[in-house]
N, C-alpha and C positions, 0 to 999 in steps of 0.2 A: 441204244444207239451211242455210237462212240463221240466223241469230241471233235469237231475239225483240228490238223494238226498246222501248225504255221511253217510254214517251207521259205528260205530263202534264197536267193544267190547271189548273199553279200562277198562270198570270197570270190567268185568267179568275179564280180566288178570290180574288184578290188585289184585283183590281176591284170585285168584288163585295161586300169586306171594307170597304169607302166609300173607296175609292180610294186606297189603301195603297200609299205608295212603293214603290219599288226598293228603294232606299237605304235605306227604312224597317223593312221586310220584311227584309234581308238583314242588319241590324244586330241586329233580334231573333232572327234564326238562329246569327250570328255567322259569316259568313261575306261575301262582299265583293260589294257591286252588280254588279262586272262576273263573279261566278259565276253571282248570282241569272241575269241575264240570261241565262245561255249553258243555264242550267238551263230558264228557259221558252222557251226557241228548241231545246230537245231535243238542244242539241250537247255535253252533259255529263251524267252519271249523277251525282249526287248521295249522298253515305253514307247509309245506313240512318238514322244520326242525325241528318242535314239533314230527311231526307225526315221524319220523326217529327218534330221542331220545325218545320217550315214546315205539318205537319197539324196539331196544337198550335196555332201563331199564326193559322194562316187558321181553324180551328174549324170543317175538314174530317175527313173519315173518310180514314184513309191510300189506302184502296183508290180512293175517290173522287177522289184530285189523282194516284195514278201506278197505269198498270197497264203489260202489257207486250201488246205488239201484235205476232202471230205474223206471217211473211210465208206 
């Protein structure tokens, strides 16, 4: 049996949010554009803490920017 994978849709909120940097997003997380990126390209899990300030900054519901996607 495979892993669940984590799915988000921190860039869509982020867009959404009037068009919120990278650089800008990822500086009120506190963490570096080139994770933010790797995080909305689904190539990196993110801490509990990231994920809770980027739902914070985007002024999403957590469940709403990450779920986990069975295979």
């Amino acid at each position: 049996m495979q892993e669940p994978i984590i799915r988000n849709k921190v860039k869509l909120a982020r867009i959404e949010k009037g068009n919120l940097t990278q650089a800008e997003l990822a500086k009120k997380a506190g963490i570096t554009r080139q994770t933010l990126h790797l995080i909305e390209a689904e190539k990196y899990n993110p801490s509990l803490k990231v994920c809770l300030l980027l739902s914070k900054y985007l002024e999403k519901p957590l469940d709403e920017l990450f779920w986990l996607e069975e295979h």
